[in-house]
C-alpha angles and dihedrals in degrees: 000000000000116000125226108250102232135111127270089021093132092048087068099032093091095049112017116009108082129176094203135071099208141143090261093048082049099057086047086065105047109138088358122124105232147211121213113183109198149091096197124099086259092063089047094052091044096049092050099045085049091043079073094057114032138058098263134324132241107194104195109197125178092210124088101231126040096219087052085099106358130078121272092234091049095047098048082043091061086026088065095031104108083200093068135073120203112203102185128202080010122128126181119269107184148001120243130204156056139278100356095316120118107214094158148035118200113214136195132202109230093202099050102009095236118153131214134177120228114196108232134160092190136045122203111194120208109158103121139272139255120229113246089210100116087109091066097048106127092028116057117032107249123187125243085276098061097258132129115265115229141181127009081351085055094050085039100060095040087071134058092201092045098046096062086045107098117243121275107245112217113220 
């Protein structure tokens, strides 16, 4: 999973900062105001399942829609969920808190600057992953992103002869 760039982030990892949205993490947040970073469909789902559970939910997204890559549905679903905050073009800042526990995100407007501090005792972090898949490079055929090509990609770029073939289209 991609890790938020900001300082004192392993310092939480191990008691607040969480990459799942799952019963367990649910039952982590009851009563807990909490932080969801995110503008995929992971980070939606996740904000409205924990929405059940905490306090309350800040979804801090960088884009600045929310639909920009996130489903519609999802969007207009958190968009009309009084339990749920949407800070748009926002990303987090800082890490607050003592002896391992998270108790605030810090969190900065990229269109004006401003900073504002959103009490959380727990962080979901939905912001993408990176394919560990380096160690197959030569071997297998992987795309400009890093993934394993399958499928006709994958046939395609095996063979010279056949990679410079266009595609077969399927009526």
């Amino acid at each position: 999973y991609r890790r938020l760039p900001v300082p004192r982030l392993e310092e939480f990892e191990q008691t607040s900062v969480y990459y799942a949205a799952t019963q367990i993490e649910a039952q982590l947040c009851v009563n807990d105001p909490v932080v969801v970073v995110g503008g995929g469909n992971s980070a939606g789902q996740a904000a409205l399942f924990l929405a059940d559970h905490a306090r309350n939910v800040q979804l801090v997204v960088r884009e600045r829609s929310l639909d920009e890559f996130m489903s519609r549905y999802l969007a207009d679903r958190i968009l009309h969920d009084p339990r749920i905050e949407v800070h748009l073009h926002t990303e987090v800042r800082e890490l607050v808190g003592e002896h391992g526990q998270l108790e605030a995100v810090v969190v900065q407007d990229t269109e004006d600057g401003f900073r504002s501090t959103l009490p959380a005792r727990e962080l979901m972090v939905f912001i993408g992953a990176d394919p560990c898949t380096g160690w197959l490079a030569g071997t297998v055929a992987l795309d400009s992103g890093a993934y394993v090509r399958t499928g006709q990609d994958a046939a395609l770029a095996a063979g010279s002869d056949d990679a410079d073939r266009e595609p077969r289209r399927t009526p």
